[in-house]
C-alpha positions in Angstrom: 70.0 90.0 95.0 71.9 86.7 96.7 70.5 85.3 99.2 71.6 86.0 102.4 72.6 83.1 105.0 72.0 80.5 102.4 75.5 79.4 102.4 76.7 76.3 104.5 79.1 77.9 106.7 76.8 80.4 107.9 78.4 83.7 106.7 76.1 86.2 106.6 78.0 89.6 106.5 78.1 91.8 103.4 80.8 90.9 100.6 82.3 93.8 98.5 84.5 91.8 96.4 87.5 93.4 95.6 89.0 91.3 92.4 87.3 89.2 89.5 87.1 89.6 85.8 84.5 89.5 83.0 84.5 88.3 79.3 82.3 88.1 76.4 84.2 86.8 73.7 82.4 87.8 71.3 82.7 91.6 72.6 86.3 91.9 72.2 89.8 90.0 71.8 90.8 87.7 74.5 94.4 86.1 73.3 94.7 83.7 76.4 91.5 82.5 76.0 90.8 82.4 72.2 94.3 81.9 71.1 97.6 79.9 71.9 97.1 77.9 74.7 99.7 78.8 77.5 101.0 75.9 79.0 102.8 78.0 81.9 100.0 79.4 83.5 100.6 79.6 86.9 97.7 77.5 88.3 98.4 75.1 85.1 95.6 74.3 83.4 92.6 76.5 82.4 91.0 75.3 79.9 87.7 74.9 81.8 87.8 79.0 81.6 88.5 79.9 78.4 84.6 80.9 77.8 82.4 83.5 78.9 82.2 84.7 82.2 79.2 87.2 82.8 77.2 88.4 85.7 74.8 85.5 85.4 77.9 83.3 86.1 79.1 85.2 88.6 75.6 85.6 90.4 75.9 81.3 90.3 79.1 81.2 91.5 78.5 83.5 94.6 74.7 82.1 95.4 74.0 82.1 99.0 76.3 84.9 99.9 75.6 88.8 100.6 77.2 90.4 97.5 76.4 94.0 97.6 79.1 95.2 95.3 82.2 93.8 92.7 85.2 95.3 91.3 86.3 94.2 87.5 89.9 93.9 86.8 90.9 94.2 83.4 90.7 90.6 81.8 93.8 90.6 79.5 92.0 91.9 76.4 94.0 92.9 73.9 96.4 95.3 74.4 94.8 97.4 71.5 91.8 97.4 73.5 92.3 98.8 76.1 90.0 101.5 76.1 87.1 99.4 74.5 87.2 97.7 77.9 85.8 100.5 79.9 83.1 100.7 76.9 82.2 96.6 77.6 82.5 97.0 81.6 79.6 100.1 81.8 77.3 98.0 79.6 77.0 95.7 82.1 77.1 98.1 84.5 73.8 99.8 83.1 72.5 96.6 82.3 73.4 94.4 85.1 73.9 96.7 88.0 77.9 95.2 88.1 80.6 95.8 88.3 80.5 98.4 90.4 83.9 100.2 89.9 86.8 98.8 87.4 90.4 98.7 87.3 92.0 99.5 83.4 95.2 98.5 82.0 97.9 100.1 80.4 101.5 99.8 80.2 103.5 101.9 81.1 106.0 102.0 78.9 103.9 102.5 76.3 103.9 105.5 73.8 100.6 107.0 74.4 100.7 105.8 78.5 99.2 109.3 79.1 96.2 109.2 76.5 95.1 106.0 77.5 95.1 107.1 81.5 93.7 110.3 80.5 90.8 108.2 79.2 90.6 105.8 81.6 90.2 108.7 84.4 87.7 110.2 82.0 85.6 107.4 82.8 83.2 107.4 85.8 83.9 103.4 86.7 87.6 103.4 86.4 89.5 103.7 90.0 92.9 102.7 88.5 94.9 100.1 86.5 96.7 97.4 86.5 100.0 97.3 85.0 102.4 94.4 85.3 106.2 94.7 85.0 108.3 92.6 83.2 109.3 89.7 85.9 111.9 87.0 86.3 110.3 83.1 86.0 111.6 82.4 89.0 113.4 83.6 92.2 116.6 82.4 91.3 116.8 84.8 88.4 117.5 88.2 88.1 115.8 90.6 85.7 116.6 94.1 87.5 116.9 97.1 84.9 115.6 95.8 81.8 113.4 97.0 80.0 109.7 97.2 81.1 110.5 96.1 84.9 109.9 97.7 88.1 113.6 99.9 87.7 113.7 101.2 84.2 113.2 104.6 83.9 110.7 104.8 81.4 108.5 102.6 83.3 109.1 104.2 86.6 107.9 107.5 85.0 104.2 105.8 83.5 103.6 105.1 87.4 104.6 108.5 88.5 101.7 109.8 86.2 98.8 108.3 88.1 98.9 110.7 90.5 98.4 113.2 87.8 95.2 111.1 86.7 93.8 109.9 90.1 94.2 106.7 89.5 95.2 103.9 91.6 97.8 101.0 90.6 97.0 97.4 91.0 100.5 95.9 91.9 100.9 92.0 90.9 104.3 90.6 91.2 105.4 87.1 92.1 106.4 86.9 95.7 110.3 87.2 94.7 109.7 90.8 93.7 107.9 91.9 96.1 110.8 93.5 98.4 111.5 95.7 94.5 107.6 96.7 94.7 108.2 98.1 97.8 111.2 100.0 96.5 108.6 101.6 93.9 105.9 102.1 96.2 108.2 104.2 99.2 108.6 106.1 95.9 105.3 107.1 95.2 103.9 107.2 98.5 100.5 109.4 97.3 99.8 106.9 94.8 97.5 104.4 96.0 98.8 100.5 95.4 96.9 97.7 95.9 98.6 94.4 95.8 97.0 91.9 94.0 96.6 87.8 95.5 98.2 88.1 98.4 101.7 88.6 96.8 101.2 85.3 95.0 102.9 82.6 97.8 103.3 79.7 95.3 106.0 78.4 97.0 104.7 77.4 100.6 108.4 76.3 101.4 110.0 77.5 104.7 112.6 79.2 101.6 109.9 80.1 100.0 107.7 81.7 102.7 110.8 83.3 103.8 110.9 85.2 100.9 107.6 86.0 100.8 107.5 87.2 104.4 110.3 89.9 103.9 108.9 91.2 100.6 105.1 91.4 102.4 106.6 93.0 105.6 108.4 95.6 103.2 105.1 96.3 101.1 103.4 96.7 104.7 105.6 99.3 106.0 104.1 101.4 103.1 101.3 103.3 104.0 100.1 103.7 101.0 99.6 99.9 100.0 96.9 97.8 100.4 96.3 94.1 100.3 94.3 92.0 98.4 93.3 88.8 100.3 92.7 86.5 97.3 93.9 83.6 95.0 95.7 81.1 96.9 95.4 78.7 94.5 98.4 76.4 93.9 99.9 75.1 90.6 97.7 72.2 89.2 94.5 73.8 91.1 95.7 72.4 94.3 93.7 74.4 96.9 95.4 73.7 100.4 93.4 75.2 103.4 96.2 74.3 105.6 98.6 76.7 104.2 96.4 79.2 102.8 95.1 79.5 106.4 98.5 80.4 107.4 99.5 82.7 104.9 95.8 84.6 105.2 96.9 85.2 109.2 100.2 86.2 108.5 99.3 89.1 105.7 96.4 90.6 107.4 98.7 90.6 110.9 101.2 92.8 108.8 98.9 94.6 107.1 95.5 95.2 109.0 91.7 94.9 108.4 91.5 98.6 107.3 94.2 97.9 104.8 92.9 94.2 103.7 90.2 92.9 101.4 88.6 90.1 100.3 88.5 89.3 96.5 87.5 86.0 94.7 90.0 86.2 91.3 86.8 84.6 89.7 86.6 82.9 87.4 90.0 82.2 87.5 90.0 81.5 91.4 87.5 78.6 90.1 89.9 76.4 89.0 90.8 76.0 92.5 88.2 76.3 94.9 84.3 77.2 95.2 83.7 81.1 96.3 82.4 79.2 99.6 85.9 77.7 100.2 87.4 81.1 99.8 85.0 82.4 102.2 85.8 79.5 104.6 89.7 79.9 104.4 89.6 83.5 104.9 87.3 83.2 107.9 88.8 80.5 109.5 92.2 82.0 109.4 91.4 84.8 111.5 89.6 83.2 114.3 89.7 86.0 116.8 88.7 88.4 114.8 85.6 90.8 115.7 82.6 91.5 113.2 83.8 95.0 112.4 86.8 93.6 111.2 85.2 91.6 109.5 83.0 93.6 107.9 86.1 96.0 106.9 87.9 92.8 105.5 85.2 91.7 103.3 83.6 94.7 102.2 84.5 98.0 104.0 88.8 98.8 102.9 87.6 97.9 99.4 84.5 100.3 99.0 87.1 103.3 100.6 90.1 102.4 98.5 88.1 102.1 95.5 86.3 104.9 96.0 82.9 103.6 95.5 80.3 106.1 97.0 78.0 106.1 99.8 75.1 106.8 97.3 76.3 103.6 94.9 73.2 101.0 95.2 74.0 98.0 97.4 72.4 94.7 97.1 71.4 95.4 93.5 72.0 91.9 92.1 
């Protein structure tokens, strides 16, 4: 278990954290770690990554902190592996005691979309999946109605079969679609969306935030999305608390404690900040906030939109 109050900014509540990944890669394929190199990553470069990232790393990374439970998200493993995942995530469930829960991937567009989810609901640790649309590089460009994006009809109708399966959709979108995500989500309001890294503000521009504001206001008015408060990382691992502090406040004003929740992104979030910095930002953002909103925020909206039961050991690891 990690210790409690051992950090240096004296946080001692318990952290349910709602976002990182594992990776053995010698357990399965990993193409962006093992393969080609991808020089557009949108952090830049992360290289200092492309290993193994297990509980033991996680358990260093967080030391000092209350972690009583995690949540995998699917690690980019090959996209013929899909289902092998869920095999790799409940070894280390019954091994390590985490993750707790797990969210799959499929595609949606994809010819057996409803095999694969029927399996991934099969699976007592899957919650949901994570399923990202085809996207413009920038916000200047235009993608809407090709193939594989948020309005084609064939992926439209792989969404609409979650509800069938139970399964929640991770939502992870630059911040210039986000205003089309919320067209999808009023469409499928008893699916339950959770949106990944704080709609991904890269650019902290008044254009830029302007964007972002109208797409996260739009998402908010949907009751049926939730917020991940996580990665604010910038290109080139810059990690400014400034900004970050700002957009922090201004999501979970839209979007509420009972709707917000704390995630690290690790090991990815790494190449920007400590888990203690994250911690720090997220804190520090929302000054006037009360210990039960707190407690929701880092710990609480996860375990209920994840659906982790009461009787799920806490403090295991």
């Amino acid at each position: 278990m990690n210790a409690r109050s051992q950090n240096s900014i004296g946080f001692d509540l318990p952290i349910f954290d709602a976002h990182h990944h594992f990776f053995d890669l010698s357990d399965g394929h990993y193409p962006w770690l093992t393969d080609a190199y991808d020089p557009q990553f949108f952090l830049g470069d992360y290289r200092a990554i492309c290993r193994d990232f297990l509980p033991a790393d996680y358990r260093a990374a967080t030391a000092g902190f209350q972690l009583i439970g995690t949540v995998h998200v699917e690690a980019e493993r090959s996209r013929r592996e899909q289902v092998a995942e869920n095999g790799f995530v409940a070894r280390l469930n019954a091994r390590e005691g985490l993750p707790s829960v797990a969210v799959a991937h499929v595609y949606f567009t994809q010819d057996d979309c409803a095999e694969v989810l029927a399996a991934h609901a099969a699976d007592p640790l899957v919650r949901g999946v994570r399923s990202k649309p085809v996207t413009s590089t920038h916000a200047q460009v235009s993608v809407r109605g090709e193939p594989g994006t948020m309005q084609d009809e064939a992926w439209l109708r792989g969404l609409a079969m979650l509800e069938r399966f139970g399964l929640s959709w991770d939502l992870r979108v630059p911040y210039w679609h986000l205003e089309e995500a919320a067209e999808v989500a009023r469409g499928v309001p008893d699916t339950v969306i959770v949106l990944n890294h704080l709609g991904l503000p890269l650019d902290r521009s008044d254009a830029g935030l302007a964007i972002w504001r109208r797409g996260m206001a739009a998402l908010a008015d949907c009751g049926n999305v939730h917020l991940k408060v996580s990665e604010t990382g910038l290109k080139g691992g810059v990690w400014d608390s400034v900004s970050n502090r700002r957009v922090i406040r201004e999501a979970v004003d839209m979007f509420g404690f009972s709707r917000s929740m704390f995630a690290s992104n690790l090991p990815v979030g790494s190449l920007s900040a400590s888990f203690e910095q994250m911690v720090a930002d997220v804190v520090g953002a929302l000054p006037a906030a009360s210990e039960a909103q707190l407690r929701d925020l880092f710990a609480g909206t996860c375990r209920r939109v994840y659906r982790v039961p009461a009787s799920t050991p806490i403090s295991a690891f």
